[in-house]
N, C-alpha and C positions, 0 to 999 in steps of 0.2 A: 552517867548522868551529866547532861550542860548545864551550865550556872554561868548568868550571867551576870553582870555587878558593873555599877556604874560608879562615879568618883568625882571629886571637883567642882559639884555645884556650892553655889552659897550667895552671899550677898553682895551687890558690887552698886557699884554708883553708875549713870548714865556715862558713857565715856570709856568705861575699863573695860578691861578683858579678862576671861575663866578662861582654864584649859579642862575640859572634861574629860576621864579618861574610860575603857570599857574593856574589860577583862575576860574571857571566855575560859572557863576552864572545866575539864574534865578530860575524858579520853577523847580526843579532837586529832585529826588528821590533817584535815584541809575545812579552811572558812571558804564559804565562798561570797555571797553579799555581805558588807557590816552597815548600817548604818543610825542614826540620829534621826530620831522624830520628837516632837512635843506636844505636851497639852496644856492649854491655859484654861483656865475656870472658866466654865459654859461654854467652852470650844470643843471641838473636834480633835483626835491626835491630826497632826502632819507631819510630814518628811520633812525634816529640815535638809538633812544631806545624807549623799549615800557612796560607799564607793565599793567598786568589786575588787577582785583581789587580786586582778592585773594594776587596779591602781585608776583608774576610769573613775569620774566623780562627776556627779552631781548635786545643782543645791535650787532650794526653793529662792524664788525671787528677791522674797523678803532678805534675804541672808545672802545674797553673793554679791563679791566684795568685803565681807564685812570678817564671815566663817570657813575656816577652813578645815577640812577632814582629811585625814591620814590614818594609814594602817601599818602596824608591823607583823607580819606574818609570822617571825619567829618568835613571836612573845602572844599569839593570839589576842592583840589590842590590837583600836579601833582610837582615834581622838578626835575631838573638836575644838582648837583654839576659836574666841569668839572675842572679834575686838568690835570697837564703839559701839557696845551695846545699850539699847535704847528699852525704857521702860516694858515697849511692848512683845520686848523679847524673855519676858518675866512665865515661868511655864514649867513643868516639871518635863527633864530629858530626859526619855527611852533611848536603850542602846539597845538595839535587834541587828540578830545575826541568823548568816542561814547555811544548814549543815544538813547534808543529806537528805535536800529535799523538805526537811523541817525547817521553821523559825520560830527561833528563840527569844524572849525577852527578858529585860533586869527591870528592876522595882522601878528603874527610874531615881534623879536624884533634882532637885530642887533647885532651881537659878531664878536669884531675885534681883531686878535691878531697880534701884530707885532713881526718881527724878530730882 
């Protein structure tokens, strides 16, 4: 069984930074995509960023320059440092991963920024 589990949301001010973390666990061999998407009330999910597991990254408009994503293979995490973050990056982050063809996701965990 995969479980995935996210970490590191909470409340920050306009300006700061979270580091989000994303943990895979179960009988796992190889990850191959990990990446961050969000949803904001009345929106849509989106990709924030994604990277494979050669280390290859991408990110949404809104977010580069700003977030940066990294993975450790031998710990099966996934991160998102996220610096000057602005109110409208307020949104609950999914962390998905993809194993065999399948993708996986965690509950998501909650980042508020206030103005």
């Amino acid at each position: 069984q995969v479980q995935v589990v996210e970490s590191g949301g909470g409340l920050v001010q306009a300006g700061g930074s979270l580091r989000l973390s994303c943990v895979v666990r179960g009988t796992i061999f190889s990850i191959n995509s990990m990446g961050w998407y969000r949803q904001a009330p009345g929106h849509q999910r989106e990709l924030v960023a994604g990277i494979t597991r050669s280390g290859d990254t991408n990110y949404a408009d809104s977010v580069k320059g700003r977030f940066t994503i990294s993975r450790d293979n031998t710990k099966n995490t996934v991160y998102l440092q996220m610096n000057i973050l602005k109110p409208e990056d307020t949104a609950v982050y999914y962390c998905s991963a993809s194993y065999n063809n399948l993708g996986y996701w965690g509950k998501g965990t909650l980042v508020t920024v206030s103005s």
